[in-house]
LUMTI-298275 format. One record per residue (C-alpha): x, y, z; residue number from 1; residue in one letter. Coordinates in nm, 2 decimals. Each point is the difference from the previous one (the first is absolute). Layout:
residues N
+--------+--------+--------+--------+-------+
!     xx !     yy !     zz ! drennu ! torgu !
+--------+--------+--------+--------+-------+
!      X !      Y !      Z !    NUM !     a !
...
+--------+--------+--------+--------+-------+
This chain:
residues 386
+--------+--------+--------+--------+-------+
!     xx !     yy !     zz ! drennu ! torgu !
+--------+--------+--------+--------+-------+
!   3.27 !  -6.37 !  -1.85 !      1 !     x !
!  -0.10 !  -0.21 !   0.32 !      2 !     x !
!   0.23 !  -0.26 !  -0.13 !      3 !     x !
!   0.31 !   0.22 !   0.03 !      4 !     x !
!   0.28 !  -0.07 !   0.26 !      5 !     x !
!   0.16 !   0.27 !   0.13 !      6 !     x !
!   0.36 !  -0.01 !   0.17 !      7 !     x !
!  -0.03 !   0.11 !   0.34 !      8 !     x !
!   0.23 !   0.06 !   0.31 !      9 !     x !
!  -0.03 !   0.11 !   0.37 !     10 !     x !
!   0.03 !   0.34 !   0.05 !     11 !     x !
!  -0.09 !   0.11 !   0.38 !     12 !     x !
!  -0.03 !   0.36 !   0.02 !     13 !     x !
!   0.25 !   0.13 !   0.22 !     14 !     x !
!  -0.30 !   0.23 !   0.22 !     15 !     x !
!  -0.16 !  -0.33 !   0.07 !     16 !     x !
!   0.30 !  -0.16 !   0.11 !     17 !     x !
!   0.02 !   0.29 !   0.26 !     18 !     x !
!  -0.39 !  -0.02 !   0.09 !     19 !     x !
!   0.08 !  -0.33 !   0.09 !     20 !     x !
!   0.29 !   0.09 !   0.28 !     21 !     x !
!  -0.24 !   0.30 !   0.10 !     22 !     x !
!  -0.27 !  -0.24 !   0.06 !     23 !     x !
!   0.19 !  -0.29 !   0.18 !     24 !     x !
!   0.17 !   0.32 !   0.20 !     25 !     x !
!  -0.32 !   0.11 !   0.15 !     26 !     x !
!  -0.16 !  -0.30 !   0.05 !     27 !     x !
!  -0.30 !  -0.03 !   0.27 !     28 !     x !
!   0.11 !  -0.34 !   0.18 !     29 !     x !
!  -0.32 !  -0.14 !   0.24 !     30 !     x !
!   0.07 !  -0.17 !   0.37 !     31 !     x !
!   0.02 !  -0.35 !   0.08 !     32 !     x !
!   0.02 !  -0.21 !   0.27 !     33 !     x !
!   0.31 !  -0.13 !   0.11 !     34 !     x !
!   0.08 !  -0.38 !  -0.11 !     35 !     x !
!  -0.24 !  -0.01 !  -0.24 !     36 !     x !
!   0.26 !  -0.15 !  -0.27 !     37 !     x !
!  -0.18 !  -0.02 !  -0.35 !     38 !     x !
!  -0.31 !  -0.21 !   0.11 !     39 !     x !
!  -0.21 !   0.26 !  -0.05 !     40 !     x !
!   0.22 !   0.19 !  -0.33 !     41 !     x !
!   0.32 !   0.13 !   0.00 !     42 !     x !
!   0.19 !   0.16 !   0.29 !     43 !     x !
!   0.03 !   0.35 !  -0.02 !     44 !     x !
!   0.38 !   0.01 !   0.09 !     45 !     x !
!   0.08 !  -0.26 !  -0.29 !     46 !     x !
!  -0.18 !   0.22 !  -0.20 !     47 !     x !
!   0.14 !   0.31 !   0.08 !     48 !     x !
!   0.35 !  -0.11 !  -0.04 !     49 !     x !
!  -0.10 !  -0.16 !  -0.37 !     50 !     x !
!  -0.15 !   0.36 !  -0.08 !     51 !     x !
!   0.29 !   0.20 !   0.12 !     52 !     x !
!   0.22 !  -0.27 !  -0.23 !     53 !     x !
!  -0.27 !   0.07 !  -0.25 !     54 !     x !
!   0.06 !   0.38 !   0.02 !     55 !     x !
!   0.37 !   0.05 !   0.09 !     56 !     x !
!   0.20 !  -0.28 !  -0.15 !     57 !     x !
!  -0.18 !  -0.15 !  -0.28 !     58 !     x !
!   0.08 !   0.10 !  -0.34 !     59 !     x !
!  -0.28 !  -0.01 !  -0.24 !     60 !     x !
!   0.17 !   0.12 !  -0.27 !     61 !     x !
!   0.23 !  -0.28 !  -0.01 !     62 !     x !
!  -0.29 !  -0.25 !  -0.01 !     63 !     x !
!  -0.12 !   0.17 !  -0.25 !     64 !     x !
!   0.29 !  -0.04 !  -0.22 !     65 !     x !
!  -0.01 !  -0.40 !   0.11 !     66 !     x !
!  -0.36 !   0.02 !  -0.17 !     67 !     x !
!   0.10 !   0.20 !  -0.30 !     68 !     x !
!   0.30 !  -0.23 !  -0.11 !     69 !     x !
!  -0.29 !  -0.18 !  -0.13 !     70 !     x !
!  -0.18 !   0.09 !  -0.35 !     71 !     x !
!  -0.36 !   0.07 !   0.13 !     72 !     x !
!  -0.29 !   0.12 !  -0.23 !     73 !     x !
!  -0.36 !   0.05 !   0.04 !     74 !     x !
!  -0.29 !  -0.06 !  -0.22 !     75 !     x !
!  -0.38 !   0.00 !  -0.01 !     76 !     x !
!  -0.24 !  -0.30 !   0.03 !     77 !     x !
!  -0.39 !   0.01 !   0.05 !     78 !     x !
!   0.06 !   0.37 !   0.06 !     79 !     x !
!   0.23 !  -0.04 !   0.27 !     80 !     x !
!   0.37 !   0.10 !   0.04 !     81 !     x !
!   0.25 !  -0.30 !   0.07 !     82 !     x !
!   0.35 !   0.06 !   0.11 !     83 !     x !
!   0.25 !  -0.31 !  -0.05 !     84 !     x !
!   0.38 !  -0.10 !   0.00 !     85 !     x !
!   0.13 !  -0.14 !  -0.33 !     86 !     x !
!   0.27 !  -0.22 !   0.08 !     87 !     x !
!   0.12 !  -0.16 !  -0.33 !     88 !     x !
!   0.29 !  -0.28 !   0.04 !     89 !     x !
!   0.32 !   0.01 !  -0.17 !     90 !     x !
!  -0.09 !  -0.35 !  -0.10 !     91 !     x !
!  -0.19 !   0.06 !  -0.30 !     92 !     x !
!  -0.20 !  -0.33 !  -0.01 !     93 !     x !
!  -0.14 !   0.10 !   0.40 !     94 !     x !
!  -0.29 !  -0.15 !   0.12 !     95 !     x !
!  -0.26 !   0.35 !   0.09 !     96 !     x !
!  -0.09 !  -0.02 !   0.31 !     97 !     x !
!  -0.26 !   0.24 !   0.21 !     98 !     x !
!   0.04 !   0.05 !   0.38 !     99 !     x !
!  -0.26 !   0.13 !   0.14 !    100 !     x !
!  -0.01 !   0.18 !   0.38 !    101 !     x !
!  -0.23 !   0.01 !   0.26 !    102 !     x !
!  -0.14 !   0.22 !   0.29 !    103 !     x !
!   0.18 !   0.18 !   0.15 !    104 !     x !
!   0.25 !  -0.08 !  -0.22 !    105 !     x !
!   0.13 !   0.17 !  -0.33 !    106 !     x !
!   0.23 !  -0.07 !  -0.30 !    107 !     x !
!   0.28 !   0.05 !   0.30 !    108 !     x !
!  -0.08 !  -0.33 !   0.12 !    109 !     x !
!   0.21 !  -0.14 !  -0.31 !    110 !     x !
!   0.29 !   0.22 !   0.03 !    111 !     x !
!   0.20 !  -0.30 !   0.16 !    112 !     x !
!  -0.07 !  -0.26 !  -0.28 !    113 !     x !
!  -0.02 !   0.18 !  -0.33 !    114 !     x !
!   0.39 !   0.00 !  -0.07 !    115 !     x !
!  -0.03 !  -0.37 !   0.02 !    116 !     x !
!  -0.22 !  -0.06 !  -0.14 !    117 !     x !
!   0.03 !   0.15 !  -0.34 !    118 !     x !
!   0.37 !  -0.02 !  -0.01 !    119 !     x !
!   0.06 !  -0.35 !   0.19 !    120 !     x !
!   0.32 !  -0.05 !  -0.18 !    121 !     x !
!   0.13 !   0.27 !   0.21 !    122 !     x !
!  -0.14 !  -0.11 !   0.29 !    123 !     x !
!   0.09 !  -0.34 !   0.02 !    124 !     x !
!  -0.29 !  -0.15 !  -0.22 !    125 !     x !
!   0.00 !  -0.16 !  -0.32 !    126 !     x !
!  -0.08 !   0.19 !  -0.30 !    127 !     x !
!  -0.31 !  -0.22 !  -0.10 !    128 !     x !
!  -0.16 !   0.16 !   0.32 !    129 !     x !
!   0.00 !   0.36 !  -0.12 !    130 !     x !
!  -0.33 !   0.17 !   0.01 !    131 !     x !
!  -0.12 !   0.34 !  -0.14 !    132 !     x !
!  -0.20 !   0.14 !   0.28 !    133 !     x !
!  -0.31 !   0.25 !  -0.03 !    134 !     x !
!  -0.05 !   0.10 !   0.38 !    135 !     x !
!  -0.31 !   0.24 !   0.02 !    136 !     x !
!  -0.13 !   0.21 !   0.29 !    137 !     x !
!  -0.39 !  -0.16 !   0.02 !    138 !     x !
!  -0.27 !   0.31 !  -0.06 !    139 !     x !
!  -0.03 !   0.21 !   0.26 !    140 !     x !
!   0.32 !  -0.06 !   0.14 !    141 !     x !
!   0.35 !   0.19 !  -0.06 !    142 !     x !
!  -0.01 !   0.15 !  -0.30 !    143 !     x !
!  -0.28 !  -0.17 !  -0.17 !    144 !     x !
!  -0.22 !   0.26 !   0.15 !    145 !     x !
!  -0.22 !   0.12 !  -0.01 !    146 !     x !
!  -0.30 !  -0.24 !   0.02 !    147 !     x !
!  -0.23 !   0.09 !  -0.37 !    148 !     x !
!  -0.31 !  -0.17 !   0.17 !    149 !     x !
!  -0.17 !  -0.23 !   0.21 !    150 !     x !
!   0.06 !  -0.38 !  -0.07 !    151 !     x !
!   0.36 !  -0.04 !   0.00 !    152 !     x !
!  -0.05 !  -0.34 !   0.14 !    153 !     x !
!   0.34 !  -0.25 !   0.05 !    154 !     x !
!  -0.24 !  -0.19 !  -0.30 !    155 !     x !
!   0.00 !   0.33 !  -0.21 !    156 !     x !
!   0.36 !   0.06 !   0.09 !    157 !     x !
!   0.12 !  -0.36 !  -0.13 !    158 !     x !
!  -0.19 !   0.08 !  -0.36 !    159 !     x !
!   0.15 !   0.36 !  -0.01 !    160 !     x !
!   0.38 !  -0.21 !   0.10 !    161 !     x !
!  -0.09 !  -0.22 !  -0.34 !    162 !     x !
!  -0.06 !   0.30 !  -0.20 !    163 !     x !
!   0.34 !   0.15 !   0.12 !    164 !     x !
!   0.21 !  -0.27 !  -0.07 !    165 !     x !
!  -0.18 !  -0.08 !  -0.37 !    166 !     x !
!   0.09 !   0.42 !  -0.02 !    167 !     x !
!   0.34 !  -0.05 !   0.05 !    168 !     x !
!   0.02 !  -0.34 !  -0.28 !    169 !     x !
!   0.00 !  -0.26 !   0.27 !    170 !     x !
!  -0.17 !  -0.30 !  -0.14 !    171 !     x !
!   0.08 !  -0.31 !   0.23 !    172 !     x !
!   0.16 !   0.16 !   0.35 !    173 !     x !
!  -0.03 !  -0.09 !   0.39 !    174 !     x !
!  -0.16 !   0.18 !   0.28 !    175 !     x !
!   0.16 !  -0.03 !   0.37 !    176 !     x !
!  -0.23 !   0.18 !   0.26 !    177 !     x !
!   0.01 !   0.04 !   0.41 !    178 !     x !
!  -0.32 !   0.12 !   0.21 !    179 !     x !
!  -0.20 !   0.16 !  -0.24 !    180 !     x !
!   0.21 !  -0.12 !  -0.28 !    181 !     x !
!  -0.11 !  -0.37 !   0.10 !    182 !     x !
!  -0.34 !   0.11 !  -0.09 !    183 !     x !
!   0.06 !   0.22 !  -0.33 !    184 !     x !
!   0.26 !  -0.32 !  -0.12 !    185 !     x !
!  -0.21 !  -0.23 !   0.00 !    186 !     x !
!  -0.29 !   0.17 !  -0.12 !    187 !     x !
!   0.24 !   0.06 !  -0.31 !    188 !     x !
!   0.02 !  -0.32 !  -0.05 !    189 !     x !
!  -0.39 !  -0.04 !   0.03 !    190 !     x !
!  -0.03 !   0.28 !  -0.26 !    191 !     x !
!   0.25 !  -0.06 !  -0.25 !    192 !     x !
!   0.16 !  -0.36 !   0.01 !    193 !     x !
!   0.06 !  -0.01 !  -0.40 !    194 !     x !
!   0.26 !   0.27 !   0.14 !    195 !     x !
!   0.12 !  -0.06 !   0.32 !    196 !     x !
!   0.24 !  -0.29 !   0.05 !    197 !     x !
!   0.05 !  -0.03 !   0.37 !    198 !     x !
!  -0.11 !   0.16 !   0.32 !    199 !     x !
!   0.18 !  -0.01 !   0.26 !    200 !     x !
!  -0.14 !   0.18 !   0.38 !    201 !     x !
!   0.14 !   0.02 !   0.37 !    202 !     x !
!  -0.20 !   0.16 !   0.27 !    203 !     x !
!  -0.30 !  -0.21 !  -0.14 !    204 !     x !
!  -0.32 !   0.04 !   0.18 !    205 !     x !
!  -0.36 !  -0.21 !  -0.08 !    206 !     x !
!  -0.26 !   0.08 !   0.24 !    207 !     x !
!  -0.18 !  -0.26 !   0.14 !    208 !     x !
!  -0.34 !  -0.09 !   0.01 !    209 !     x !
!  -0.15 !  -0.12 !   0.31 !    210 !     x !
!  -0.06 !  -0.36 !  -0.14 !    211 !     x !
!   0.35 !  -0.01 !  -0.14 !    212 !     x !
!   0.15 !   0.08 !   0.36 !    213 !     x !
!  -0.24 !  -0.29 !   0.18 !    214 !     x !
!   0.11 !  -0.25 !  -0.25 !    215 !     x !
!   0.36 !   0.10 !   0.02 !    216 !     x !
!  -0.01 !  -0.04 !   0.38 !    217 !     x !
!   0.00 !  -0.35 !  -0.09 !    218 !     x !
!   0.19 !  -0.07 !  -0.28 !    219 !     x !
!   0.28 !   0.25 !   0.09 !    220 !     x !
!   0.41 !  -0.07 !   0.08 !    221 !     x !
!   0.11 !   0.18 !   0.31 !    222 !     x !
!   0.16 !   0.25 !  -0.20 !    223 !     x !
!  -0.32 !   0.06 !  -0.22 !    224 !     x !
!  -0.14 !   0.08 !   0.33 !    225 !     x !
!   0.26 !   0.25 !   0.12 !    226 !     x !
!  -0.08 !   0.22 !  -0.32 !    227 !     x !
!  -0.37 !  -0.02 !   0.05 !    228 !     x !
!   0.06 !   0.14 !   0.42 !    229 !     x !
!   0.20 !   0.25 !  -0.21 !    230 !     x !
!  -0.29 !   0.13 !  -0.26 !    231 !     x !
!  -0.20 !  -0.03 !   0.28 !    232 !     x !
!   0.19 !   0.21 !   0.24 !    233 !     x !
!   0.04 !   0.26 !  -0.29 !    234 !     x !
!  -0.36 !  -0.01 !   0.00 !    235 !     x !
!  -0.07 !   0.09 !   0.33 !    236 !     x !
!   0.28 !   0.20 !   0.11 !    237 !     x !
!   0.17 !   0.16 !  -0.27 !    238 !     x !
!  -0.28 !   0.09 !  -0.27 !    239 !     x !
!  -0.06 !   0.39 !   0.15 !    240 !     x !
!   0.19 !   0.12 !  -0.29 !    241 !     x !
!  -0.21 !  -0.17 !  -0.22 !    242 !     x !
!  -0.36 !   0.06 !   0.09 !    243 !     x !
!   0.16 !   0.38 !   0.00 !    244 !     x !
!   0.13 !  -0.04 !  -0.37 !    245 !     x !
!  -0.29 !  -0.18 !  -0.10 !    246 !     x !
!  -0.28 !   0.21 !   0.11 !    247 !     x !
!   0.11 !   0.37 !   0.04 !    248 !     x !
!   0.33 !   0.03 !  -0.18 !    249 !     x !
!  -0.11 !   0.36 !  -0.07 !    250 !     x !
!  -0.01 !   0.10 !   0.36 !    251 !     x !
!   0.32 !  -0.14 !   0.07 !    252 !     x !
!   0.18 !   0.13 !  -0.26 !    253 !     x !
!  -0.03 !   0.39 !   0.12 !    254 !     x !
!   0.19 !  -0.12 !   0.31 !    255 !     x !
!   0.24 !  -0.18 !  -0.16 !    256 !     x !
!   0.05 !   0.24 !  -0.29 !    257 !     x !
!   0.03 !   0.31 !   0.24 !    258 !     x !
!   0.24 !  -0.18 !   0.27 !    259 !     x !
!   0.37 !  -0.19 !  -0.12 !    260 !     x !
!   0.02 !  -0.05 !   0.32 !    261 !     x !
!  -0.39 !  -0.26 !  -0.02 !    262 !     x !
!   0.07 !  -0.11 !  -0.37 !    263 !     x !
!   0.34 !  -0.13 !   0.19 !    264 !     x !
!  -0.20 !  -0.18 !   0.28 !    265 !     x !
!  -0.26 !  -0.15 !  -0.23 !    266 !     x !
!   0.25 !  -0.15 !  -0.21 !    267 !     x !
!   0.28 !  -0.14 !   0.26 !    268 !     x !
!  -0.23 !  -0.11 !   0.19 !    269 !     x !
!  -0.05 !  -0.27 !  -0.24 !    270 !     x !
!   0.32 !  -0.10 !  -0.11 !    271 !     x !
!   0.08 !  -0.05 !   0.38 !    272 !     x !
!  -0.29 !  -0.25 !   0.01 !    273 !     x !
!   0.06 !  -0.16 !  -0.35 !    274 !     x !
!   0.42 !  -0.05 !   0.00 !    275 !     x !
!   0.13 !  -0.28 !   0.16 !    276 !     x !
!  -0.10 !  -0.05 !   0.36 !    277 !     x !
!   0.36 !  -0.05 !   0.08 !    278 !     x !
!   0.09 !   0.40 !  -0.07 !    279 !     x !
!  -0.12 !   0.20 !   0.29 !    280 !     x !
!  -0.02 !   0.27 !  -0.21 !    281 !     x !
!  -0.09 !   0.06 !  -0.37 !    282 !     x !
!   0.36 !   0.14 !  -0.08 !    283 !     x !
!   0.14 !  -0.32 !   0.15 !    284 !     x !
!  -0.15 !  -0.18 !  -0.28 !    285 !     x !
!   0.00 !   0.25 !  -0.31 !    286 !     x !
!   0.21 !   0.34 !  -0.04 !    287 !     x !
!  -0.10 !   0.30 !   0.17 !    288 !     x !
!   0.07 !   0.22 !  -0.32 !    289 !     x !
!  -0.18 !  -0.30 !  -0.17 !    290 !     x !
!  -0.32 !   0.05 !   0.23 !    291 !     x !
!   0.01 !   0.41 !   0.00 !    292 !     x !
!   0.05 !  -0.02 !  -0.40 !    293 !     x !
!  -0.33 !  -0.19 !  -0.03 !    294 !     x !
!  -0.18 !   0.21 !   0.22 !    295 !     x !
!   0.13 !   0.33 !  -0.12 !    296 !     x !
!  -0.12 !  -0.15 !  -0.31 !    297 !     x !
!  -0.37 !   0.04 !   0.13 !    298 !     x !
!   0.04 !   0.32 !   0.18 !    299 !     x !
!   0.17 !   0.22 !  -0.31 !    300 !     x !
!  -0.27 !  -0.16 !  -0.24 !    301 !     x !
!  -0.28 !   0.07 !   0.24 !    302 !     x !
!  -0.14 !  -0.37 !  -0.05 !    303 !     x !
!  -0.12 !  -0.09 !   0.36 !    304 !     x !
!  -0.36 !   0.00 !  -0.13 !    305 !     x !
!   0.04 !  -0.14 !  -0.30 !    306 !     x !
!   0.21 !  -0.29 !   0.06 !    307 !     x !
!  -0.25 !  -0.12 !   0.30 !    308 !     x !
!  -0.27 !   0.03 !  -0.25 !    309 !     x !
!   0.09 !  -0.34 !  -0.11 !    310 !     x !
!  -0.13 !  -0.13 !   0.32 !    311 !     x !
!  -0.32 !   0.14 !  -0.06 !    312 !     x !
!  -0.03 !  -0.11 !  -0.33 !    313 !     x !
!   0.04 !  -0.35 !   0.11 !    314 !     x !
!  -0.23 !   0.00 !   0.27 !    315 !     x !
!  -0.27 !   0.18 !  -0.23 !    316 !     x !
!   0.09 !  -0.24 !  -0.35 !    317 !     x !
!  -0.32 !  -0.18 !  -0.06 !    318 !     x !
!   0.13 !  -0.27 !  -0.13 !    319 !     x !
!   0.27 !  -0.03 !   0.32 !    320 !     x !
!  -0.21 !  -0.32 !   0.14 !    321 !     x !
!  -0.04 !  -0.17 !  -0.32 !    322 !     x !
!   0.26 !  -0.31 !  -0.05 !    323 !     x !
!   0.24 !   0.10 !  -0.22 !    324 !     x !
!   0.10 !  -0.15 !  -0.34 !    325 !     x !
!   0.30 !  -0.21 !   0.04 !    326 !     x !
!   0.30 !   0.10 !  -0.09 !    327 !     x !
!   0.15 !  -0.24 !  -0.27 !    328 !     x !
!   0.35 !   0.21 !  -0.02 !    329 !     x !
!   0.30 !  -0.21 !   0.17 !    330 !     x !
!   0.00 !   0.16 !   0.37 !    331 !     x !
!   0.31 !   0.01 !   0.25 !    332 !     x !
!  -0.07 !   0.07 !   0.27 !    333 !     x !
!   0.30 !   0.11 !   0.28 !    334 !     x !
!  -0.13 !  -0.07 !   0.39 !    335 !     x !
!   0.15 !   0.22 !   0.28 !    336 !     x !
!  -0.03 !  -0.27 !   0.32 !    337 !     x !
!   0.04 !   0.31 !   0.17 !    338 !     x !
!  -0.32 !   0.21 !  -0.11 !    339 !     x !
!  -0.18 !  -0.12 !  -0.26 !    340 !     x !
!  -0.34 !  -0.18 !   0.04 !    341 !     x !
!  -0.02 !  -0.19 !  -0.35 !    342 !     x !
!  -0.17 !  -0.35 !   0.05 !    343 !     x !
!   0.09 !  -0.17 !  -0.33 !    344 !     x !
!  -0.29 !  -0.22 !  -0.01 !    345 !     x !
!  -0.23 !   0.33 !  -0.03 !    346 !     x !
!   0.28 !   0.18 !  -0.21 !    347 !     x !
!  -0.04 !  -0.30 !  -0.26 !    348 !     x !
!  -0.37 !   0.03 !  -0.04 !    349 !     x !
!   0.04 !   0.33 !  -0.20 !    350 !     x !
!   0.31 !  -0.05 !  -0.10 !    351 !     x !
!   0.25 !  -0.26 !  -0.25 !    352 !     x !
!   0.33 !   0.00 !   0.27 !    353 !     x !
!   0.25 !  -0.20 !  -0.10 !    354 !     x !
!   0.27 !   0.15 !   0.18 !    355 !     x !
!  -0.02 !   0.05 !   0.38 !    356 !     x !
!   0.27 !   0.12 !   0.21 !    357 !     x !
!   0.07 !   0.05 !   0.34 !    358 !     x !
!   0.17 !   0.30 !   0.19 !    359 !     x !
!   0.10 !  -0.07 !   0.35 !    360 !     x !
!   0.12 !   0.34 !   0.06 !    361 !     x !
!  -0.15 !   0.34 !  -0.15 !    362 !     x !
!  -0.30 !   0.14 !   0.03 !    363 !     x !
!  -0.31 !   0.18 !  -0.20 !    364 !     x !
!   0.30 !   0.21 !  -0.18 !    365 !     x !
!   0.18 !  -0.27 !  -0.17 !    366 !     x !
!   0.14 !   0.23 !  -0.27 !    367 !     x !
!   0.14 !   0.25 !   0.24 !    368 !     x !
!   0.09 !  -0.23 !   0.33 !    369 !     x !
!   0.11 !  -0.34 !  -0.26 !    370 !     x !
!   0.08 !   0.12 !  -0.31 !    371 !     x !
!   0.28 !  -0.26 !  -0.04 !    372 !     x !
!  -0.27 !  -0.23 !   0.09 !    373 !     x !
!  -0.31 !   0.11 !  -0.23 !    374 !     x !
!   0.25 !   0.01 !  -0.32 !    375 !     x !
!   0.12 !  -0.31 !   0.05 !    376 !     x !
!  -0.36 !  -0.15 !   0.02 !    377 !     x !
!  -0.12 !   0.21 !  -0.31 !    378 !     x !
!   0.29 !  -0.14 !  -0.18 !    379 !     x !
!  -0.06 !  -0.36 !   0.07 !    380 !     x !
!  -0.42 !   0.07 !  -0.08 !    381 !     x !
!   0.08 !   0.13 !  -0.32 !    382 !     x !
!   0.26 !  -0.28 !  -0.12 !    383 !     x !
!  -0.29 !  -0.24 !   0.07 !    384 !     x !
!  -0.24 !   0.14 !  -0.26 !    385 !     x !
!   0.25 !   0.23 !  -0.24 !    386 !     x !
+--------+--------+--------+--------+-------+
């Protein structure tokens, strides 16, 4: 019975639809002081101009239908429900391929690459580069929700991913992952290498030890050191939403479950800092519908909580400080220059790259702000060790 994979498709209720308007219509907006710009969050007039967009003009219903053109299912691992797309190629002999999200992303962030790539032929790509693609929402996000217990670590996540695809009769298939996907990939690959053929990541982040950053001080090339001012920046400046997420997801989550108006906040917020330094604002970089898909995504399923609880599992893994197994799995790895803080020297010591790339535009968001870009590289990556 657990085994069994259901069909499943998006089905918004139309009275939550209209909550939603009521909500965003009588929204409590607090003061600020004048030329504050976003150093200290988001500007209340931006935001009140995307939330009257959000309410007036946006049409969920046809994102919906965007979603729903493709076959999704859901099925039941360690006692919790995971929703996925199922993507199958018209190439028959397609490579499988997993892409896996991140926070506060959903399966929307791959609604700009999954034509190409699992039809390529019709997209300008050769037919040996066809993939079947299994995209799932991780637990406690979208509509894998909600969360069966405590635990659901990116580690536990990566062995319930393994089971899925062995579910659905993959037996040699590759995993692409951003942000939280570049930690459940390669933990995949950690997990199941008999299986997985390739892992490929952008977004990458290792987290330095205090020894490793005093060594690299001196062995570092000038760009090394850029990232590292970048991770350490994060660090210091940007990191509120992550001692939040990490420590009291619960609290926030009433606010941000209650208010369309916060859960909007929360979320943009972040894909202002994350996209391209070159967009001065998010939508400049990715869609507007795009970014209000994903986070009506979050508000309809109520997942505020949940989806932050990842956070706190991290900080409150046991085994979080122990050196991880290497992964022996092929790894690409795709570099935004703009963003990302991946120093290859630390990337290599848990992991087997041999594929590194470059982007010198794009940011945290490759598959949503790049697409062109990320496909391309995935392609190339998976010639290498097909």
């Amino acid at each position: 019975m657990h085994q069994t994979i259901l069909p499943f498709r998006i089905d918004i209720p139309q009275a939550q639809i209209d909550d939603l308007k009521e909500r965003l219509a009588n929204t409590r907006w607090s003061d600020e002081s004048p030329g504050e710009g976003w150093s200290r969050g988001v500007p209340r007039d931006y935001l009140k101009g995307l939330a009257e967009y959000w309410q007036t003009k946006y049409d969920w219903r046809s994102h919906e239908a965007e979603l729903n053109a493709y076959p999704q299912f859901t099925t039941n691992i360690d006692g919790q429900t995971l929703h996925f797309l199922h993507v199958r190629s018209p190439e028959s002999d397609a490579t499988p391929l997993m892409l896996t999200h991140g926070w506060p992303g959903s399966v929307v962030e791959f609604l700009e690459v999954i034509r190409a790539l699992s039809d390529p032929r019709a997209h300008g790509g050769n037919a040996a580069d066809a993939f079947h693609l299994v995209i799932p929402s991780i637990p406690g996000h979208g509509f894998s929700r909600p969360l069966s217990a405590a635990g659901w670590t990116s580690h536990h996540i990566a062995q319930a991913f393994t089971k899925l695809m062995s579910r659905l009769g993959y037996q040699r298939y590759g995993v692409q992952g951003g942000d939280a996907g570049a930690f459940i990939a390669p933990d995949m690959g950690r997990i199941d290498p008999a299986h997985v053929a390739g892992v490929h990541v952008n977004a990458l982040v290792q987290i330095p030890t205090m020894f490793q950053i005093m060594i690299g001080l001196v062995v570092m090339s000038k760009a090394e050191r850029a990232r590292l001012a970048r991770f350490q920046n994060f660090r210091n400046e940007m990191m509120g939403y992550l001692q939040i997420q990490s420590t009291r997801p619960k609290t926030l989550a009433y606010g941000l479950t209650d208010s369309p108006a916060g859960q909007l906040a929360w979320i943009v917020e972040k894909f202002k800092e994350w996209v391209d330094p070159a967009a001065a604002l998010p939508e400049d970089a990715i869609s507007r519908d795009h970014i209000l898909t994903n986070v009506s995504l979050y508000w309809f399923t109520g997942t505020a909580g949940s989806s932050a609880n990842l956070y706190y599992e991290a900080l409150h893994d046991p085994t979080a400080e122990k050196r991880k197994v290497r992964n022996k799995v092929p790894t690409g790895v795709a570099l935004s220059l703009t963003q990302d803080v991946t120093i290859r020297r630390w990337a290599e010591r848990e992991n087997n790259i041999v594929h590194w790339t470059e982007f010198d535009h794009g940011g945290h968001f490759a598959a949503l702000e790049v697409p062109e870009l990320l496909v391309d590289d995935m392609r190339k990556f998976f010639r290498k060790i097909r």
